[in-house]
C-alpha positions in Angstrom: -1.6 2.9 -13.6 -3.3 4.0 -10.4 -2.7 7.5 -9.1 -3.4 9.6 -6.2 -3.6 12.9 -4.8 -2.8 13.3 -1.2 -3.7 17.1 0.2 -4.5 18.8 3.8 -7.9 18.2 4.8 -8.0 22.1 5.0 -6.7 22.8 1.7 -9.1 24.2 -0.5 -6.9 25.3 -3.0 -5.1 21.8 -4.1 -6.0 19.4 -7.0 -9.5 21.2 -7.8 -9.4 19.6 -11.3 -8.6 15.7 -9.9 -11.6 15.9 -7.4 -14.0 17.7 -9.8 -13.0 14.7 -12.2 -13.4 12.1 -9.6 -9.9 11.1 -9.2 -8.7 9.7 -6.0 -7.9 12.4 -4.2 -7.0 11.5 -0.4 -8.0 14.2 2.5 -5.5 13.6 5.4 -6.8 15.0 8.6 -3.4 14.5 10.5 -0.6 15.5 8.0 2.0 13.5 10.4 0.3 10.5 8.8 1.9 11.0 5.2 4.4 8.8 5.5 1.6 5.9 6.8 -1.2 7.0 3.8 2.1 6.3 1.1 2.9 2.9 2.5 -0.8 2.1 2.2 -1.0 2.8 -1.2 2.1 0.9 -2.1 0.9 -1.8 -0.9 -2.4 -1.2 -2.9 -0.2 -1.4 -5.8 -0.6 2.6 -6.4 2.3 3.5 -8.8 2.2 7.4 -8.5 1.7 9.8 -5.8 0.9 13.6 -6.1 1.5 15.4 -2.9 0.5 18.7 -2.5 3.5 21.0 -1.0 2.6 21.2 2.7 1.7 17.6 2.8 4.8 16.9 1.2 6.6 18.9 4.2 5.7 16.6 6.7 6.9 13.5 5.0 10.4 11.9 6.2 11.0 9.4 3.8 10.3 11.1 0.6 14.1 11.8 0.1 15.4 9.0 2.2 12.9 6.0 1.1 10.8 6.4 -1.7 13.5 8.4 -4.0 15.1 5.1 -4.4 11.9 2.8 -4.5 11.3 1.5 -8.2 7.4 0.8 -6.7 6.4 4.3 -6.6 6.7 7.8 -8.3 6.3 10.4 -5.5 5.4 14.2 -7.4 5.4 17.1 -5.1 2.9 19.9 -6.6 3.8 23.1 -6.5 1.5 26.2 -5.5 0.7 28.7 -8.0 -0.3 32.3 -6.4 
């Protein structure tokens, strides 16, 4: 099963481990382009999609789209302070 890590190009603080581990973990340098980078990996056949909380915030079809799509598992991570 493929999976992915979608962050803010300027967040530092997001999926640390993934990267150190050399997971595929995809910078986006305009966050408005979340909703494009998902498609794209659909259609690579990604099955699961961790998207850091402000990432996710930009995303319309999250709730509309992909909640009903049997393709893809969309995860929103959480921030821990």
């Amino acid at each position: 099963m493929k999976i992915s890590w979608i962050k803010y190009e300027k967040d530092d603080k997001s999926f640390k481990m993934p990267e150190a581990l050399g997971f595929d973990v995809i910078k986006l340098h305009n966050p408005d382009e979340t909703d494009e980078k998902i498609q794209e990996l659909i259609t690579q056949n990604c099955k699961m999609v961790v998207l850091s909380n402000e990432i996710a915030s930009f995303s319309e079809d999250i709730i509309r789209k992909y909640n009903t799509d049997k393709n893809i598992n969309i995860i929103i991570a959480t921030v821990k302070e």
